[in-house]
C-alpha positions in Angstrom: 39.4 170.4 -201.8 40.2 172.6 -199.3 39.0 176.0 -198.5 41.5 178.5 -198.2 41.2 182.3 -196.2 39.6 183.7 -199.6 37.1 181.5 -199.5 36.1 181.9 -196.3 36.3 185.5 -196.8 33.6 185.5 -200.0 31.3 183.2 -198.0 31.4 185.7 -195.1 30.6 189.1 -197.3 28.4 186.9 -198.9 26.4 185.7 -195.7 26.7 189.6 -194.4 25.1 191.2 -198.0 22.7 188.4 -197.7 21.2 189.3 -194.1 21.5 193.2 -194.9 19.2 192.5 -197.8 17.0 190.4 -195.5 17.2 193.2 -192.5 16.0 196.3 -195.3 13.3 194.2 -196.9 11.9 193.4 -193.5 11.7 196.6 -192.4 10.1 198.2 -196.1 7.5 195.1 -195.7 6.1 195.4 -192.3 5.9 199.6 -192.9 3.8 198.9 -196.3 1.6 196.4 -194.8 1.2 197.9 -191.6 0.2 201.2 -193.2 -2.2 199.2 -195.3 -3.8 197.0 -192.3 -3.9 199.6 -189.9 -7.3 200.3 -189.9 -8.3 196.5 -189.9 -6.4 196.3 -186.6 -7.9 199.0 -185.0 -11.3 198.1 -186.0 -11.1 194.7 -184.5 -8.9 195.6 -181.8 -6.0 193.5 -182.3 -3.5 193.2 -179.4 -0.6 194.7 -180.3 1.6 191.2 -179.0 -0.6 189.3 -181.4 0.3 191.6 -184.5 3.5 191.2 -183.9 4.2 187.1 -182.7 1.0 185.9 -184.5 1.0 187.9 -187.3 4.3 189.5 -188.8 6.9 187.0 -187.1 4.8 184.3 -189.0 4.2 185.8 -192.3 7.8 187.6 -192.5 10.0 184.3 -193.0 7.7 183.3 -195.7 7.8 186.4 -197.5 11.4 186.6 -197.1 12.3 182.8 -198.0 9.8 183.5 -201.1 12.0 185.8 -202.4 15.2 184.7 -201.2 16.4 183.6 -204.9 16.1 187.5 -206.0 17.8 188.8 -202.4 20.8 186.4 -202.9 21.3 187.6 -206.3 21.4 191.3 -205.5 23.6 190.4 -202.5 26.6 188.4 -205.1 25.8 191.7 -207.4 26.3 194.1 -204.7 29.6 192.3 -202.7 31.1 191.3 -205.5 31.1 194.1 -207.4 32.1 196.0 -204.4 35.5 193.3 -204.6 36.0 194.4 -208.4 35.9 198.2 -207.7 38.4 197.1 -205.4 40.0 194.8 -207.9 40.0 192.6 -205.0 38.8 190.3 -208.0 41.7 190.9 -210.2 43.9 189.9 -207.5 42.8 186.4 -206.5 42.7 185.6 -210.5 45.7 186.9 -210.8 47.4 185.0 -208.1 46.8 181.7 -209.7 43.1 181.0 -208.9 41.0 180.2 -212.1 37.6 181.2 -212.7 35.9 178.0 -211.7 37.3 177.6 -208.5 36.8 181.3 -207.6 33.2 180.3 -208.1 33.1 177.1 -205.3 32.7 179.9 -202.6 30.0 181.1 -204.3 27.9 178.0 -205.3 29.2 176.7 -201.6 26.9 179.4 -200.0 24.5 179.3 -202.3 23.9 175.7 -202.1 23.9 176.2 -197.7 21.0 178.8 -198.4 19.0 177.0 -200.9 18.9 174.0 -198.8 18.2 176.3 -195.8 15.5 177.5 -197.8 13.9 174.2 -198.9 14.0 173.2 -195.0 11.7 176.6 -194.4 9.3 175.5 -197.3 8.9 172.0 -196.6 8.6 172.2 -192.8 9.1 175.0 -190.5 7.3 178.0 -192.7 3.8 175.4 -192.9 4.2 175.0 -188.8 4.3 178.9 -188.1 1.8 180.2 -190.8 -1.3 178.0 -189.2 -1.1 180.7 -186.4 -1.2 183.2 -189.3 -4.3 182.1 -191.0 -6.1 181.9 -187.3 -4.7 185.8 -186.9 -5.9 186.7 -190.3 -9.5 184.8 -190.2 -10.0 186.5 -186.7 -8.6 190.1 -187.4 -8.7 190.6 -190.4 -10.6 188.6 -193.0 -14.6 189.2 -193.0 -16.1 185.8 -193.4 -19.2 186.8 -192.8 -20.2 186.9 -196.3 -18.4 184.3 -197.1 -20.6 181.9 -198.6 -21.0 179.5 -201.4 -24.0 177.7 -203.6 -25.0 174.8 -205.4 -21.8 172.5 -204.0 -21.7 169.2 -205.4 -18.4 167.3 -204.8 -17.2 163.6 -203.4 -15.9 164.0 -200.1 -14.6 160.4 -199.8 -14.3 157.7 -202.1 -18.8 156.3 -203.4 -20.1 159.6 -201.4 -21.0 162.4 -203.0 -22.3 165.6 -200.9 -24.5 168.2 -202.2 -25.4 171.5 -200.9 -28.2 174.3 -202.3 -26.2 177.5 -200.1 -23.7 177.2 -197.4 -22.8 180.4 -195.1 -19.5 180.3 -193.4 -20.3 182.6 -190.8 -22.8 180.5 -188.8 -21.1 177.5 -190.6 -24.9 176.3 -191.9 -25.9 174.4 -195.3 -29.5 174.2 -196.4 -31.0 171.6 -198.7 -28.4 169.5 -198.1 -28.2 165.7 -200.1 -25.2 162.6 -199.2 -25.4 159.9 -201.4 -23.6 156.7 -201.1 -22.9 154.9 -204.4 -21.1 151.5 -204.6 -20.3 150.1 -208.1 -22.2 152.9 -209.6 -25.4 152.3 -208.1 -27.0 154.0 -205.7 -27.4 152.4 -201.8 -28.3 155.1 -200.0 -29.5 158.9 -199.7 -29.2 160.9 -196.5 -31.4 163.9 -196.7 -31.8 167.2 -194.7 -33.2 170.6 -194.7 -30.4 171.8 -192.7 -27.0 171.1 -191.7 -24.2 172.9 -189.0 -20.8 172.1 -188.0 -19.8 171.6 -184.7 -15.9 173.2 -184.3 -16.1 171.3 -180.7 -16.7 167.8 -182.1 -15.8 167.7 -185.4 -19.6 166.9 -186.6 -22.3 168.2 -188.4 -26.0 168.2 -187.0 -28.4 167.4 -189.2 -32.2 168.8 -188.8 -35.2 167.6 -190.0 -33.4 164.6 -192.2 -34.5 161.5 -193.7 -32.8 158.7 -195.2 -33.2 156.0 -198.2 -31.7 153.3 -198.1 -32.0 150.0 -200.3 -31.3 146.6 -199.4 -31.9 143.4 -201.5 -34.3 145.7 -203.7 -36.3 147.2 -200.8 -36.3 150.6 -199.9 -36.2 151.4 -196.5 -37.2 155.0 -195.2 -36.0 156.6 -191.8 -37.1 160.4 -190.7 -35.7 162.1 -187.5 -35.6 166.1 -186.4 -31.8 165.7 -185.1 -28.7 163.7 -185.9 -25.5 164.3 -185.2 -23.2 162.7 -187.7 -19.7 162.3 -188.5 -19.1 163.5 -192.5 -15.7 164.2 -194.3 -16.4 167.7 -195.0 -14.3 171.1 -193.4 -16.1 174.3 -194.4 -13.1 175.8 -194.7 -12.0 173.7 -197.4 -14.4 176.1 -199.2 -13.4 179.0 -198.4 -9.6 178.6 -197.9 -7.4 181.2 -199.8 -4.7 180.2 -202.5 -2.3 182.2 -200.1 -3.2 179.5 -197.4 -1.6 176.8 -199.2 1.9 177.5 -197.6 0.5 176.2 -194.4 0.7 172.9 -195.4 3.8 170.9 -195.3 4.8 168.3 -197.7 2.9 165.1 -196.2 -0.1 167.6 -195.5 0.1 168.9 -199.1 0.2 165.7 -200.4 -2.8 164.7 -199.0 -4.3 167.7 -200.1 -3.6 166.5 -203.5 -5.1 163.0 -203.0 -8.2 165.0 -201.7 -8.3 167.1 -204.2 -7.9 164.6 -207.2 -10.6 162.4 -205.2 -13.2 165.6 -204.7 -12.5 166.9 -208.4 -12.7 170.1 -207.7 -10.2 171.4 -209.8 -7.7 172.7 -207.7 -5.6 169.8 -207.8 -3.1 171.2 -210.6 -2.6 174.3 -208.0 -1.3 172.1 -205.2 0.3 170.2 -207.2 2.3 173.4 -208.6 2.9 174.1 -205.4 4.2 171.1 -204.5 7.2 171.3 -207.2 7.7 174.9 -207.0 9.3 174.6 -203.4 11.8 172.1 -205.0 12.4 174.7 -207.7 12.7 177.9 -206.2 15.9 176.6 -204.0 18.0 175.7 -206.7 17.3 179.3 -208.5 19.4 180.6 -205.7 22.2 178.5 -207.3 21.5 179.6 -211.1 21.2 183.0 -210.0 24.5 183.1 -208.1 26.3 182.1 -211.2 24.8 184.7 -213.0 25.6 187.1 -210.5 29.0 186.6 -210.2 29.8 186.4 -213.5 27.1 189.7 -214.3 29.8 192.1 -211.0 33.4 190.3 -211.4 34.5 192.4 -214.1 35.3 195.8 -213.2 33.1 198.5 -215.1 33.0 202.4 -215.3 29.4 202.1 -214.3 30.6 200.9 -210.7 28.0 199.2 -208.6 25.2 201.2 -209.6 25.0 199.7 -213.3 25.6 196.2 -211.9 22.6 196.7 -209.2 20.7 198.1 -212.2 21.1 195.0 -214.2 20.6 192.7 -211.5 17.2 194.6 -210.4 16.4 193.9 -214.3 17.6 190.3 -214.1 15.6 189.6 -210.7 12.5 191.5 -212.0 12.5 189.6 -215.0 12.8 186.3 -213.6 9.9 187.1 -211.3 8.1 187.8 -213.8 8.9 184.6 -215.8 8.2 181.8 -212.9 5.1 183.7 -212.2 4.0 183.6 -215.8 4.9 179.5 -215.8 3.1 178.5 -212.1 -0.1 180.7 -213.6 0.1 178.1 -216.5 1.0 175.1 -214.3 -1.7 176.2 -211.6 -4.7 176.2 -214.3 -3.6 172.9 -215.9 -2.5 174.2 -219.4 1.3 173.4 -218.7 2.3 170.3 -216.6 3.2 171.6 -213.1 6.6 170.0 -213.3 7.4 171.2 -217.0 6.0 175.1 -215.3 8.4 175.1 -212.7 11.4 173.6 -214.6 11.4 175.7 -217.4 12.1 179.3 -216.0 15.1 177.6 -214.1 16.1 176.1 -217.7 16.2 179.2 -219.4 18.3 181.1 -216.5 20.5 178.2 -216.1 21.2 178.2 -220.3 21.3 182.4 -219.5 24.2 181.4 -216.6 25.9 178.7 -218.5 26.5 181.2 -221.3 27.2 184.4 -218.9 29.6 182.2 -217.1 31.6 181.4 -220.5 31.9 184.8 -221.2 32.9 186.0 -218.1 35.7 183.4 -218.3 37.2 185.0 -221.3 
C-alpha cells in the first residue's frame, strides 16, 4: 500500500509533536535535578564538562526513552486534536479514507519509534550510562559507608565465599572463608583474616590465610601472611544500585541472570523483569497511539485542553499500572513475563474497544 501526501503529512506533525515533547521534558528534567544536585557538585568539585557529557548527555536519553510511551501518547493527543479543531480529520474521512487506514500513519510512526526505542534499551542506552555510574560513584554517591556483613553466597559453580564485614571504601573483607565443594562434600577451605581488592589486577590479596585441603582422606594444612589470588567476586556487585541495571545490555544482562540464579541472591527475578520490560515498554508506544488517536479525532467543545486532560489521566494511569506489575514481577510474586504483559493487555483490550467506538 502506498502512502499518499496525508500520510506523510500525519507522520511529519507526528515526528514534530513528538521531539517538542522530548525538547520541554529535557529542559524541566535537567532544571529539577540540577537544582537538586547542586550542592553535591559543588562539594566535590565537579567540572562543569563532566556534568554535562558524563553526566546529563548519558542519563537524559534514558530518561527520555523510559518514558517515551507516555510522550508519544500526549504528542497523537495534542496533533491530532489540533487536526480535529481544524476538522482537518473530518475532511480526510470524508474524502473516502476509512478509519483504519487513517490509522496506518499512525501505527507506521509508532512502530519506527518503538523499534527506535528498543534499539536505545538493548544497546546504545547500556554503552553510555557506564560513564554515568563512574560520574555518579565519583561525584556524587558517598560510598564510604557503604558496607555490608555476614555475606555468604556462591560466586561460581562448588565455591561458596563467606565474609564477616566488607567496607567498600577501602574495598576490605575481614574474616573471610572460600570453600570448594564437589559432589557435596567438602575438598577444600581457604581461610583469611583479611582480604582487599586490587582495581589494577583484578585480584584480591589475602593476609594472614591458611588453607585445608583434603586428598584421599588426608588433610593437608598450608599457612602464609600474603597471597594474591584470583576469586570471582566484584565488590560492586554488592553495592550496585537497582538504577544501575540499565547499564547492562542484553548479552550482559543475561549473564547477570545466570550469575544471579547461580549466587542465589535473590535478585534474579529483578533482572529478569528487566529483561522483559524493555521488550514491553516498545510496543506500549503502539497501544497507546491507538488509543490516542481514537481518544483526539473527534472534534469536542472541550478543544485540546480536555483531550490533553484525559490523555495526562490515561498516561498517569498507565504509569502507575506497569509500575504496580514490575514491583510484583521484581519480588517474585508475579512471573516477570505475565508482569510485564498484563498492563499492555489491559490498554490494548482499553484500545481495541476505544478504537470501535471511535469508528462509529
Amino acid at each position: 500500500m502506498r502512502l499518499t501526501k496525508i500520510d506523510y503529512y500525519i507522520i511529519k506533525r507526528f515526528l514534530g509533536a513528538f521531539a517538542l515533547a522530548l525538547g520541554l521534558f529535557t529542559v524541566i528534567i535537567m532544571v529539577f535535578d540540577l537544582s537538586e544536585k547542586i550542592d553535591d557538585f559543588m562539594r566535590n568539585e565537579a567540572p562543569f564538562s563532566e556534568i554535562i557529557f558524563n553526566y546529563y548527555v548519558n542519563w537524559i536519553p534514558f530518561l527520555l526513552n523510559l518514558f517515551s510511551p507516555v510522550f508519544v501518547f500526549i504528542s497523537v493527543i495534542f496533533f491530532t486534536s489540533k487536526m480535529s479543531q481544524n476538522s482537518e480529520i473530518v475532511a480526510i474521512l470524508a474524502s473516502g479514507v476509512s478509519y483504519r487506514r487513517l490509522l496506518l500513519p499512525y501505527i507506521i510512526t509508532a512502530i519506527f519509534l518503538a523499534l527506535v526505542s528498543f534499539s536505545l534499551f538493548a544497546w546504545i542506552i547500556p554503552k553510555a550510562d557506564k560513564t554515568r555510574v563512574v560520574f555518579e560513584n565519583k561525584y556524587i554517591r558517598d560510598q564510604r559507608h557503604y558496607t555490608a556483613s555476614q555475606i555468604k553466597t556462591q560466586i561460581s559453580p562448588g565455591q561458596i565465599l563467606s565474609i564477616r564485614n566488607f567496607n567498600f571504601s577501602d574495598s576490605a573483607g575481614f574474616k573471610v572463608s572460600l570453600e570448594q565443594v564437589e559432589n557435596g562434600k567438602l575438598v577444600a577451605k581457604l581461610y583469611a583474616d583479611r582480604m582487599i581488592w586490587n582495581k589494577r589486577t583484578k585480584s584480591w590479596r589475602m593476609q594472614k590465610w591458611w588453607t585445608r585441603e583434603f586428598v584421599d582422606g588426608i588433610e593437608i594444612i598450608e599457612k602464609g601472611a600474603v597471597m594474591d589470588t584470583l576469586i570471582p567476586f566484584n565488590p560492586e556487585d554488592f553495592f550496585r544500585k537497582n538504577d544501575d541495571v540499565q547499564m547492562f545490555n542484553l548479552s550482559e544482562l543475561d549473564h547477570m541472570i545466570a550469575s544471579e540464579k547461580m549466587r542465589g541472591t535473590g535478585h534474579t527475578f529483578f533482572y529478569i523483569t528487566e529483561k522483559y520490560k524493555r521488550f514491553a515498554m516498545p510496543f506500549a508506544m503502539i497501544i497507546l497511539t491507538i488509543i490516542g488517536v481514537s481518544v483526539s479525532s473527534k472534534k469536542t467543545r472541550g478543544g485540546i485542553g480536555l483531550n490533553l486532560g484525559i490523555g495526562l489521566l490515561v498516561s498517569f494511569s498507565f504509569l502507575i499500572v506497569f509500575q504496580f506489575f514490575l514491583a510484583y514481577g521484581s519480588s517474585g510474586a508475579l512471573h516477570p513475563l505475565i508482569a510485564v504483559i498484563i498492563p499492555n493487555l489491559i490498554f490494548g483490550t482499553i484500545a481495541f474497544i476505544m478504537y470501535k467506538l471511535a469508528q462509529k
